[in-house]
SERO-4910 file (N, C-alpha, C, O; in steps of 0.05 Angstrom, whole numbers):
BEGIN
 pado doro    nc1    nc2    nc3   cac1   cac2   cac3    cc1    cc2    cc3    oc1    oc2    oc3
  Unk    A     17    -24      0      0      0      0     18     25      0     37     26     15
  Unk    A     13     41    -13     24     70     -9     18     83     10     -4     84     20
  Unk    A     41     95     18     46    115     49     36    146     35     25    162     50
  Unk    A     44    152      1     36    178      5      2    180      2     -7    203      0
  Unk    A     -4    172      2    -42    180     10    -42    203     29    -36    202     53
  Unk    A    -51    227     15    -60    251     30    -79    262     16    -85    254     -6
  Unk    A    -97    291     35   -109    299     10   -110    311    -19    -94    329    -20
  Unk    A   -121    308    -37   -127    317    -58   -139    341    -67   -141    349    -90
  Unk    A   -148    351    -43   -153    381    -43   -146    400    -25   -149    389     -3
  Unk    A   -138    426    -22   -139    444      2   -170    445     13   -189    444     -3
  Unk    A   -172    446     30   -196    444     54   -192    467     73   -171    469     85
  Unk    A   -214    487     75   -212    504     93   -224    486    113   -240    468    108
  Unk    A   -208    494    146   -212    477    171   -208    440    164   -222    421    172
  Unk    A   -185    442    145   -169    406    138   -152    408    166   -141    427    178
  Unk    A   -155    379    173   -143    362    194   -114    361    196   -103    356    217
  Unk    A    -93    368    167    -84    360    164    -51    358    196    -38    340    205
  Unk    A    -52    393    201    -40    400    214    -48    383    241    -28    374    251
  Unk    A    -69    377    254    -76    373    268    -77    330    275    -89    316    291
  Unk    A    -63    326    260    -71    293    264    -58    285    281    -73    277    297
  Unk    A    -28    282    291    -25    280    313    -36    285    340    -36    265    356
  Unk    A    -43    301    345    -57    304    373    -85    294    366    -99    288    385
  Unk    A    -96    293    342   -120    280    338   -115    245    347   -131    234    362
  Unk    A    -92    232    335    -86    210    340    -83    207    366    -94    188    377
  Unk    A    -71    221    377    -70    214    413    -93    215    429    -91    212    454
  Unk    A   -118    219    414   -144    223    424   -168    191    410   -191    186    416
  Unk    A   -155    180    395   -168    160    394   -173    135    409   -153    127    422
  Unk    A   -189    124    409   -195     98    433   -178     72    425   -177     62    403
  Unk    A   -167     65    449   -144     49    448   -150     14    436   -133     -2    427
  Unk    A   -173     10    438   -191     -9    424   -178    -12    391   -166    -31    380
  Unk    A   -183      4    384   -172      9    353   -148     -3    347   -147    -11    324
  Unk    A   -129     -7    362   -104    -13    356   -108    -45    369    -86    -56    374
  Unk    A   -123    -56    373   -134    -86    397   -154    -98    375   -148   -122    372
  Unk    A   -176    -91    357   -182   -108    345   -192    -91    315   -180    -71    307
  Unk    A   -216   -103    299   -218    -92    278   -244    -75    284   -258    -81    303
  Unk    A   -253    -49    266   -278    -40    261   -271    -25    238   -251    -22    225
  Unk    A   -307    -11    239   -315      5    224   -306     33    223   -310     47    243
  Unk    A   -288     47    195   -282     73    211   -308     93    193   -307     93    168
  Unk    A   -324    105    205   -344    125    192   -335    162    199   -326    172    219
  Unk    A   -341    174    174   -334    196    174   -367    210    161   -376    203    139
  Unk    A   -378    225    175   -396    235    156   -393    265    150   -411    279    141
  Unk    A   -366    273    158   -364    307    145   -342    304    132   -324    318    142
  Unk    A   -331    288    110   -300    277    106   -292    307     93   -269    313     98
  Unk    A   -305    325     78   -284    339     75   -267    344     53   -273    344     29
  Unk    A   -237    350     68   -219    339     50   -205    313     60   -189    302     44
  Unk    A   -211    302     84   -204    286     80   -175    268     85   -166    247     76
  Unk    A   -164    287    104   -137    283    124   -138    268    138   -117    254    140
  Unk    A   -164    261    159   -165    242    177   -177    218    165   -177    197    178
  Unk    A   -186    220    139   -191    194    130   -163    180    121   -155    158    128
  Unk    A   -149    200    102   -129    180     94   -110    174    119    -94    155    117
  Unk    A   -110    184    137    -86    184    161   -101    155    169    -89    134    173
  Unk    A   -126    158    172   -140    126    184   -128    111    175   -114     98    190
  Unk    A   -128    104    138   -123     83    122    -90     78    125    -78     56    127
  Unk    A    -79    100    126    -54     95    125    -41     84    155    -18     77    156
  Unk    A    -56     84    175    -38     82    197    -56     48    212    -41     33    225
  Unk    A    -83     40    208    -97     17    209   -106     -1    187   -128      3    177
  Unk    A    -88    -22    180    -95    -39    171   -125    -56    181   -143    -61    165
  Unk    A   -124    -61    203   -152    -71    215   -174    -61    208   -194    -75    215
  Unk    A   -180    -32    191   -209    -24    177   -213    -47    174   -196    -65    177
  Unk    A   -241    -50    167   -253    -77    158   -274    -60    127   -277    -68    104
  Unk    A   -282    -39    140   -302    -20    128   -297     12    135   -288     24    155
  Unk    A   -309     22    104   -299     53    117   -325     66    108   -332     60     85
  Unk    A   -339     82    119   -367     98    108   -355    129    110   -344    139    130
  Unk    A   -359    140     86   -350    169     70   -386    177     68   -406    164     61
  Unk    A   -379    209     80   -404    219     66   -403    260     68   -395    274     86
  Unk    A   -414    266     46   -408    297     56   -445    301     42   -462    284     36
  Unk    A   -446    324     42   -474    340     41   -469    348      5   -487    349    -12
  Unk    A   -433    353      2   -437    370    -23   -428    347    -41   -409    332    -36
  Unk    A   -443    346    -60   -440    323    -96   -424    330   -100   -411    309    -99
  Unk    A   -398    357   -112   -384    362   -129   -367    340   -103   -362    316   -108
  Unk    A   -362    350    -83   -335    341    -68   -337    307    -67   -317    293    -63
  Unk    A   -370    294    -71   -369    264    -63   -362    251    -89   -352    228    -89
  Unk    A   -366    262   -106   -364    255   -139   -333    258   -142   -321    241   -154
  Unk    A   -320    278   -130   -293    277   -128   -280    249   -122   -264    238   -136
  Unk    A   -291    239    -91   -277    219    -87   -287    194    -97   -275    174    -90
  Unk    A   -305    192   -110   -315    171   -131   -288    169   -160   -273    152   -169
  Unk    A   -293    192   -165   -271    197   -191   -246    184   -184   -237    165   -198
  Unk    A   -231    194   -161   -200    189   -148   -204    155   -147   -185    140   -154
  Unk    A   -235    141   -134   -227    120   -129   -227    100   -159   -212     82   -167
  Unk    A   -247    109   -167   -252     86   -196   -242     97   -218   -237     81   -236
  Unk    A   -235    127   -223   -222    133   -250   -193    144   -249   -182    151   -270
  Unk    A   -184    145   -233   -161    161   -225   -134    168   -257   -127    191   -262
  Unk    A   -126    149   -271   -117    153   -291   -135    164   -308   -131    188   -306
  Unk    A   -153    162   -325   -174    179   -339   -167    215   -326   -158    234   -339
  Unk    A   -177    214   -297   -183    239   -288   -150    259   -289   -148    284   -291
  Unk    A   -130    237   -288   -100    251   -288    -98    262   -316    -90    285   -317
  Unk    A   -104    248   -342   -102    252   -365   -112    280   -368   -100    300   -376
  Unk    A   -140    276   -358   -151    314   -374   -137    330   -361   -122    345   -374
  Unk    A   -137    332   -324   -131    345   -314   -100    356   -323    -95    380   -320
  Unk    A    -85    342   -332    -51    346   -336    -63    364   -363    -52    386   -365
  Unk    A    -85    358   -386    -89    377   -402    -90    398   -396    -72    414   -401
  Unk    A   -112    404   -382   -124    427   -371    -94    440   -357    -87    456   -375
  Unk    A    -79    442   -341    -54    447   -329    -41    454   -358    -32    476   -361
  Unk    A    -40    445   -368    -19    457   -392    -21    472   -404     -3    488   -412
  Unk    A    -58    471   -411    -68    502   -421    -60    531   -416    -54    550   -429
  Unk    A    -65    520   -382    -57    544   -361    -29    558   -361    -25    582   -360
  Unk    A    -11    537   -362     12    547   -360     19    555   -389     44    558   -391
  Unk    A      6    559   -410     10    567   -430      7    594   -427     19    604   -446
  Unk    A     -2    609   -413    -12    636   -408     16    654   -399     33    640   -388
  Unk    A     19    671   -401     50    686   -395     33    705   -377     47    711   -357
  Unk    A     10    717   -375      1    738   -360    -23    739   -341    -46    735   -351
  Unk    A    -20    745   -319    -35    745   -302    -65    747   -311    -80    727   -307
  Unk    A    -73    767   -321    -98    779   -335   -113    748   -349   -134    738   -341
  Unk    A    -96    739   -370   -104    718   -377   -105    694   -364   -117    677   -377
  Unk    A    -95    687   -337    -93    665   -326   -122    671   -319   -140    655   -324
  Unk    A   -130    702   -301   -150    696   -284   -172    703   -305   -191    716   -297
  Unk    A   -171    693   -339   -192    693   -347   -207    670   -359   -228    664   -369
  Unk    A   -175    659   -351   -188    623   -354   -200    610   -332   -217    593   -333
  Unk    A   -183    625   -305   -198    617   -289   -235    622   -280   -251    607   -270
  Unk    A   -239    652   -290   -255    650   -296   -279    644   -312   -303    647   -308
  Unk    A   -265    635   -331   -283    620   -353   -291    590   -345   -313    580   -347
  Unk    A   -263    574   -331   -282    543   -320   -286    551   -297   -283    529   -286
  Unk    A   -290    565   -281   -312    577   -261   -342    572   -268   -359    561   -256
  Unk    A   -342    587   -293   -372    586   -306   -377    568   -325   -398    566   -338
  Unk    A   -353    550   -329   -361    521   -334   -380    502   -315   -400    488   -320
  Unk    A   -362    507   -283   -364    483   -269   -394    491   -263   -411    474   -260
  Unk    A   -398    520   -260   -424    527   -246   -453    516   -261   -474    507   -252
  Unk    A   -443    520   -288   -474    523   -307   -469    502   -333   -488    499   -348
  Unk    A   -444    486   -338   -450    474   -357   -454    438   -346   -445    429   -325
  Unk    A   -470    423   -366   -470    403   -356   -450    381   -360   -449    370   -382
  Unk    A   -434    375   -341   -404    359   -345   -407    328   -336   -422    325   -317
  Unk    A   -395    309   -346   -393    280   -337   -375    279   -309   -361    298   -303
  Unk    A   -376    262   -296   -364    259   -264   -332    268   -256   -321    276   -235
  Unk    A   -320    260   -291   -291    264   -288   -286    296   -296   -268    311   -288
  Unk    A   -301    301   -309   -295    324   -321   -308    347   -294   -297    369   -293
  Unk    A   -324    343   -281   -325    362   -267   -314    356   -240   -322    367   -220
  Unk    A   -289    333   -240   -270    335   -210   -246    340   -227   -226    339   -213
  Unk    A   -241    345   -254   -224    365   -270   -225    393   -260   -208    408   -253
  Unk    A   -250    396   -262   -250    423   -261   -244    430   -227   -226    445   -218
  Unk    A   -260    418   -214   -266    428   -184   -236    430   -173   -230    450   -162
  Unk    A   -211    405   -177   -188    404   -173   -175    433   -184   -158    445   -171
  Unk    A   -184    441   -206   -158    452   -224   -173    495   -204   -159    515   -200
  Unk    A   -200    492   -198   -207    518   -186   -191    514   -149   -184    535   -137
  Unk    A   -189    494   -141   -197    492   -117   -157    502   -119   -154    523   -106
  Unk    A   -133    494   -132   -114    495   -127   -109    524   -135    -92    539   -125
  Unk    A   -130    530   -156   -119    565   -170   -140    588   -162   -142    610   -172
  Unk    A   -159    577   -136   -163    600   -132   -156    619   -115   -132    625   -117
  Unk    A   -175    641    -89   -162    639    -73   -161    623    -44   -180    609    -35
  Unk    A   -134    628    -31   -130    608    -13   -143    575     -5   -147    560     14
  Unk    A   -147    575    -33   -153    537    -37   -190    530    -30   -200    508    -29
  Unk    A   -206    560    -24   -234    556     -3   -251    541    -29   -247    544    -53
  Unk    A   -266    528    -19   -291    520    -30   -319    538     -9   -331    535     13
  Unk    A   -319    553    -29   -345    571    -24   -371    579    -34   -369    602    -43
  Unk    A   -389    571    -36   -420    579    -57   -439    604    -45   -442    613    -23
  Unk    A   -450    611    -67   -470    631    -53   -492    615    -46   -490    592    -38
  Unk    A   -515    631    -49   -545    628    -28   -559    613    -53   -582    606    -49
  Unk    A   -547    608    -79   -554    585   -101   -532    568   -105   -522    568   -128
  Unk    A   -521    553    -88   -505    544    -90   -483    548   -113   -475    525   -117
  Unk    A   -473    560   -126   -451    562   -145   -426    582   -133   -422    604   -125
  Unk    A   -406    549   -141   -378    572   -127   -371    596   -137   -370    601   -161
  Unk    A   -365    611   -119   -357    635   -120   -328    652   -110   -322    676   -106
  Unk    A   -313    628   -107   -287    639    -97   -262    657   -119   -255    644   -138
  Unk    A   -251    680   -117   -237    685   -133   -216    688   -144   -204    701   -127
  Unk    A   -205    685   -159   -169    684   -170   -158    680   -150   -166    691   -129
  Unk    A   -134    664   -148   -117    663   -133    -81    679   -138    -65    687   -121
  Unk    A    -81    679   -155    -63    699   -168    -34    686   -168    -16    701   -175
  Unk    A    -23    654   -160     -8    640   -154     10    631   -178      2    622   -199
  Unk    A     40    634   -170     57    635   -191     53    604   -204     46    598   -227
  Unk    A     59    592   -184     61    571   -206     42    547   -181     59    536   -166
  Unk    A     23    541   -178      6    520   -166      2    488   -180     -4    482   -203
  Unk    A      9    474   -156     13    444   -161    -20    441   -174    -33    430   -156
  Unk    A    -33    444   -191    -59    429   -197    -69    402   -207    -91    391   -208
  Unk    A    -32    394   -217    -46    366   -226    -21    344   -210      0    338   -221
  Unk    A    -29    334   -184    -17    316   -168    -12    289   -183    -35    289   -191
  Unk    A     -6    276   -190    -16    248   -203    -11    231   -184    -25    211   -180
  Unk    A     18    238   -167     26    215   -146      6    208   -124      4    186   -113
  Unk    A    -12    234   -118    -25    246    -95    -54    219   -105    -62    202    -90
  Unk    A    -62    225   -134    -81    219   -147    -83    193   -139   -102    184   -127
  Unk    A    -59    178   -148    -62    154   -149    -51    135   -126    -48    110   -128
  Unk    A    -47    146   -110    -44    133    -73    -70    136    -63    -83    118    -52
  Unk    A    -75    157    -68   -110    162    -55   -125    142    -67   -138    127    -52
  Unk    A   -125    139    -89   -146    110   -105   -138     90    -93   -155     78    -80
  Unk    A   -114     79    -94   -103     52    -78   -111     48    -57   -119     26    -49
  Unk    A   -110     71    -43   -116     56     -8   -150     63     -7   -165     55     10
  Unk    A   -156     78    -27   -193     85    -27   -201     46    -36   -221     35    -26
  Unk    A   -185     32    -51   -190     13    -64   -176    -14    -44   -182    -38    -44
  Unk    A   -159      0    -30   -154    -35    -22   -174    -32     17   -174    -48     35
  Unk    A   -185     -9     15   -206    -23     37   -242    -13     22   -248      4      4
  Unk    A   -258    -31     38   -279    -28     40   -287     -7     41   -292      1     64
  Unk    A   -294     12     18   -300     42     24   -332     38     15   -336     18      1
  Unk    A   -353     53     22   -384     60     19   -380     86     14   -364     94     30
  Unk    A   -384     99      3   -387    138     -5   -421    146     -7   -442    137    -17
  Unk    A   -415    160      4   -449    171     12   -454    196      8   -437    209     21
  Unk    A   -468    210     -3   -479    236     -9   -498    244      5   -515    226      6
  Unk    A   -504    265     18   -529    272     30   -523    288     65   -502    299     71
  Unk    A   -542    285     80   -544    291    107   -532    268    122   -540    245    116
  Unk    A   -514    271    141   -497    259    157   -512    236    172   -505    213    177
  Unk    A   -530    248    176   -551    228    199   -551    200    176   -560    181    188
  Unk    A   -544    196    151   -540    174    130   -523    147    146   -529    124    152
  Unk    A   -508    158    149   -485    150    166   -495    120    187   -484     98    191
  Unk    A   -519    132    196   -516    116    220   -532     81    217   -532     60    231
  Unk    A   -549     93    180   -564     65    172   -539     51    165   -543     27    164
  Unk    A   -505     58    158   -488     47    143   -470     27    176   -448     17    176
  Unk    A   -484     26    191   -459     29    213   -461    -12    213   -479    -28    211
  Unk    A   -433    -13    218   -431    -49    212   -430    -64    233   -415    -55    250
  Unk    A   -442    -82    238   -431   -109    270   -403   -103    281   -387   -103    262
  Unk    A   -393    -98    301   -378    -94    323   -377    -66    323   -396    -50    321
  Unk    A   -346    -63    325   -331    -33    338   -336    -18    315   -328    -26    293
  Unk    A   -354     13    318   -354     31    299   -345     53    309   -351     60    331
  Unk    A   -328     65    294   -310     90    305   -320    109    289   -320    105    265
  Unk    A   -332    133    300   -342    156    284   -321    179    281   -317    191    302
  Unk    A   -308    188    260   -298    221    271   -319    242    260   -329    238    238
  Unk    A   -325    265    277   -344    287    260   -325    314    261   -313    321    282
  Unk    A   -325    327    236   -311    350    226   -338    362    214   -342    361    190
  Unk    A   -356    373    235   -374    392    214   -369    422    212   -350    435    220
  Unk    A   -383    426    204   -383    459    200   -378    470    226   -391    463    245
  Unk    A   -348    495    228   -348    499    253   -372    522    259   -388    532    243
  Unk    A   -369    528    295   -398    551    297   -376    573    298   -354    568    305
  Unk    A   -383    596    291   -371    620    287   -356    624    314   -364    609    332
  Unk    A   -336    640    320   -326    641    346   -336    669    351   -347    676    371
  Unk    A   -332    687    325   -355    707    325   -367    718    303   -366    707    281
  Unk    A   -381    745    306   -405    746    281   -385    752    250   -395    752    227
  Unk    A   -362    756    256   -341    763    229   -331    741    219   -326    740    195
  Unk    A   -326    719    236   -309    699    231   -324    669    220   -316    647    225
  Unk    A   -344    675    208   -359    655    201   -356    642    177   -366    651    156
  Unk    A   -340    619    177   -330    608    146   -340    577    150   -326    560    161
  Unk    A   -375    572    136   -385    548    137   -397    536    105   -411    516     98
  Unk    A   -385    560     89   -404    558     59   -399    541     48   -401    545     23
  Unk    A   -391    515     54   -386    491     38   -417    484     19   -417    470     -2
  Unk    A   -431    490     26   -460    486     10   -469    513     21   -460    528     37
  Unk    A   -496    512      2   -514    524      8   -539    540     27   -553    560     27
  Unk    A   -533    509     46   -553    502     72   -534    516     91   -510    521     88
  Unk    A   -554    522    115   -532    540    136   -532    520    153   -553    507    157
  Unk    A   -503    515    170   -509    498    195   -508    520    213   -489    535    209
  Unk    A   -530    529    238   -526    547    254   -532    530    273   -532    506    272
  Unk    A   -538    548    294   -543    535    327   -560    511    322   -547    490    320
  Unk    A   -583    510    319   -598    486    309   -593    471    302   -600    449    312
  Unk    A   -574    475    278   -561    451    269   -543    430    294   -548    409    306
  Unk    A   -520    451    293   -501    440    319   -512    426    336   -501    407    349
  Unk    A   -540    435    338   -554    413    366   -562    398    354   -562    379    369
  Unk    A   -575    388    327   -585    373    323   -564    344    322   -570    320    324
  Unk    A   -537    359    317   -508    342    310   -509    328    340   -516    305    343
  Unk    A   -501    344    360   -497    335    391   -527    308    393   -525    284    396
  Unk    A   -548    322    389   -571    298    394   -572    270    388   -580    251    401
  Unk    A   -556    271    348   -548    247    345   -522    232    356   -522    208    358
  Unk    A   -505    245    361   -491    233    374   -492    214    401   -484    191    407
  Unk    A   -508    240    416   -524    223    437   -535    196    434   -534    177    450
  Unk    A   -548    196    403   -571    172    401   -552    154    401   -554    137    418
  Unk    A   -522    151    377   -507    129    372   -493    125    396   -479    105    399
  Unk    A   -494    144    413   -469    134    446   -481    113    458   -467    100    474
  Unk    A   -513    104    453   -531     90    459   -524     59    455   -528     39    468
  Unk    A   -512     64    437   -508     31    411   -479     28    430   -462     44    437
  Unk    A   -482     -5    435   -454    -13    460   -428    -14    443   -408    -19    455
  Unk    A   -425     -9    413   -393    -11    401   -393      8    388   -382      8    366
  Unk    A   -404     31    399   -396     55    386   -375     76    397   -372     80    421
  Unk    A   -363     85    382   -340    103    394   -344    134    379   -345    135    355
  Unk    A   -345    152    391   -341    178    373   -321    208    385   -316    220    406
  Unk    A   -318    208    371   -303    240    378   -301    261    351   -293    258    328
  Unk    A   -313    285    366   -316    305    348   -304    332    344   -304    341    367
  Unk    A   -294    350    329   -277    369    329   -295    392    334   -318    384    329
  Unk    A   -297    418    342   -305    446    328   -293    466    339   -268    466    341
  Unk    A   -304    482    345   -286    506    350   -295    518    380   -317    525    386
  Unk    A   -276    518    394   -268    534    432   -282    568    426   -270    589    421
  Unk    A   -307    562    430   -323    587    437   -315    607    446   -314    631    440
  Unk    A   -302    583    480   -299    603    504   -283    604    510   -277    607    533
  Unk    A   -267    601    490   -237    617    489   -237    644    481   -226    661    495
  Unk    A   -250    651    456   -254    676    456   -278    687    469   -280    711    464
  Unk    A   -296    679    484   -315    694    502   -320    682    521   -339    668    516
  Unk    A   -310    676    550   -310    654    566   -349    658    570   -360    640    582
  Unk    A   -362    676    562   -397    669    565   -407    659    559   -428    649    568
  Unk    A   -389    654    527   -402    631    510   -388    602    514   -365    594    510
  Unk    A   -411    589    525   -399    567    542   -419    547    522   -417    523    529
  Unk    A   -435    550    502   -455    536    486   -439    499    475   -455    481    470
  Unk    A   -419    496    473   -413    467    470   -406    456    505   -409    433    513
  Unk    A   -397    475    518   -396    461    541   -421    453    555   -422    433    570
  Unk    A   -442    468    551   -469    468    553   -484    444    539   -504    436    549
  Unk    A   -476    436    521   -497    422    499   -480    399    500   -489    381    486
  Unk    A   -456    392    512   -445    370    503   -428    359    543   -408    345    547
  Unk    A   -443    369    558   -430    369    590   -439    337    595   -439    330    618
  Unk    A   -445    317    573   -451    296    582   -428    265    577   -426    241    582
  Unk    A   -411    292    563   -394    273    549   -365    284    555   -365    300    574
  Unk    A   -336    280    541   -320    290    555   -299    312    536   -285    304    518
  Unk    A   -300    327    540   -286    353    527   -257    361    532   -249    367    554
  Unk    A   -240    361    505   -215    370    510   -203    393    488   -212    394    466
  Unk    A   -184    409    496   -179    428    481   -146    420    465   -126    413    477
  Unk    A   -149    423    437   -119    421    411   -111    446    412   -127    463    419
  Unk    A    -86    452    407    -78    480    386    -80    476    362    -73    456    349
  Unk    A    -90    498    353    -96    493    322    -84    518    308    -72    531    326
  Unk    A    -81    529    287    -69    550    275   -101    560    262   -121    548    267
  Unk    A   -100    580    248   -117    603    242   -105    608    209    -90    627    204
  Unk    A   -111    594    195    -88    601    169   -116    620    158   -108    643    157
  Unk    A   -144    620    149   -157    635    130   -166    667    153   -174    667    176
  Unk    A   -163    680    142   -168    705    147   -169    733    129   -146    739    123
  Unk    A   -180    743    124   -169    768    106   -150    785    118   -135    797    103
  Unk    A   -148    788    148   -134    803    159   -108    788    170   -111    781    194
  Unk    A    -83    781    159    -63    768    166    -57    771    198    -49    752    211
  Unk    A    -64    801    212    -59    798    258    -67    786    253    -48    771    249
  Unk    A   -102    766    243   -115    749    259   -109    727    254   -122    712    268
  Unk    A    -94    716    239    -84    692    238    -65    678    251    -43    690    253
  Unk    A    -65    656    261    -36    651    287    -65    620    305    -87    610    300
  Unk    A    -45    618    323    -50    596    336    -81    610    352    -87    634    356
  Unk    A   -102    576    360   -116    587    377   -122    552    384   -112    532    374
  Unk    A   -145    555    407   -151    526    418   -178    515    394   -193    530    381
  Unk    A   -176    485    393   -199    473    390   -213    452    403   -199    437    416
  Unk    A   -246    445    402   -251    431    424   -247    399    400   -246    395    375
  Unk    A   -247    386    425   -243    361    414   -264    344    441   -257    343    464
  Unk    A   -289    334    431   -310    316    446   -314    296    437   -320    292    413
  Unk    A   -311    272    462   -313    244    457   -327    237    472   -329    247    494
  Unk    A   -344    209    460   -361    198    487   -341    169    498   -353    148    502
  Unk    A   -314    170    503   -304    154    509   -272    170    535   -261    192    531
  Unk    A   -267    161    547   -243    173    558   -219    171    553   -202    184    566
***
């Protein structure tokens, strides 16, 4: 199996920095016999490949996000991966055919309003989604209030857009375990869950720390307070089931407002711990730098 398996896309709020101390938070079970590993906010998808690469014992793995372009993505990586390298290395060459800024960001904006409005086959539109997601700015996947991305130019000298090594480690280890890929609402997840040990990780939408700092536009749909509780409730339900294990990431409220105590509140039944995490998206470079995140498990 290949060791380089990482992700295939930049991910605003990706694991990637963070897997270590994520790993020191997993249940010691895991490394003692086999289960299920389920992800239903995968993302980009750091803590999945870090799963595959570091446990052989998966038996089964359940993938699921809310957004089609990103689940069609990892459909593509797993079953077409050479096909998808071919266009994509086209498309990259186009690009770098360009000597001038002006013209780069007018290609970029032209398969912008490809990916948005024309109708494309599965490979062709994780061509495109790959080739915006690396050239735009700071790597965001962002949509408006009709879902169509909206992120702009990235202005980058020279951007890796067509990985092939990246491409095709990701398919191998997507292919030498038991993967299920799921589209839709998370709560999917829990009809997929298999006989014995099921290990959940959740990476959803974080809650704003405040009213400026709100970066959840991966779709359309808003996750707000409601949502978040509705997340904690199911969790609750699966802590119910005797081989379930979960732990979930979001963001230390009350670090920046010790008032807002709302996950310590909604989740005081289970056990709460705080990561350092870094702050890389911002428009304003002060605000970027280290801060805490919560990390909740129903296990100790």
């Amino acid at each position: 199996m290949r060791t380089g398996a990482k992700p295939f896309l930049k991910w605003a709020g990706g694991k990637g920095q963070l897997l270590l101390q994520l790993d020191g938070h997993l249940p010691v079970e895991l490394q003692e016999q086999t289960f299920t590993y389920i992800e239903p906010f995968v993302g980009g998808g750091a803590m999945l490949f870090h799963m595959l690469r570091k446990y052989p014992n998966i038996t089964h793995v359940i993938i699921n996000d809310i957004n089609p372009h990103l689940i069609t993505a990892y459909r593509v990586v797993k079953e077409q991966p050479v096909e998808l390298i071919h266009r994509l290395a086209a498309l990259e060459r186009d690009y770098f055919t360009l000597r001038h800024d002006e013209a780069k960001k007018d290609f970029f904006l032209n398969v912008r309003d490809i990916f948005n409005e024309a109708e494309l086959d599965d490979v062709d539109r994780t061509k495109f989604l790959l080739f915006l997601n690396h050239t735009c700015f700071n790597g965001l996947y962002r949509v408006n209030a009709k879902g169509k991305f909206n992120v702009p130019f990235g202005r980058y000298l020279h951007p890796a857009i067509c990985n092939a090594d990246t491409i095709l480690a990701d398919s191998e280890v997507l292919n030498k375990a038991d993967v299920t890929i799921l589209t839709g609402d998370y709560e999917l997840t829990a009809n997929a869950m298999q006989e014995g040990l099921n290990f959940f990780y959740f990476d959803p939408p974080y809650r704003p720390l405040n009213a400026t700092s709100s970066f959840n536009s991966y779709t359309k749909e808003d996750f707000n307070d409601n949502e978040q509780i509705r997340l904690r409730d199911f969790c609750a339900r699966i802590s119910g089931e005797p081989d379930v294990r979960w732990m979930l990431s979001n963001a230390d409220c009350s670090a920046k407002n010790p008032k807002d105590t709302f996950f310590e509140d909604n989740y005081a039944d289970f056990h709460i711990y705080r990561v350092s995490a870094s702050r890389a998206i911002n428009a304003n470079p002060d605000k970027r730098g280290k801060l805490t995140e919560l990390l909740i498990k129903n296990y100790e």
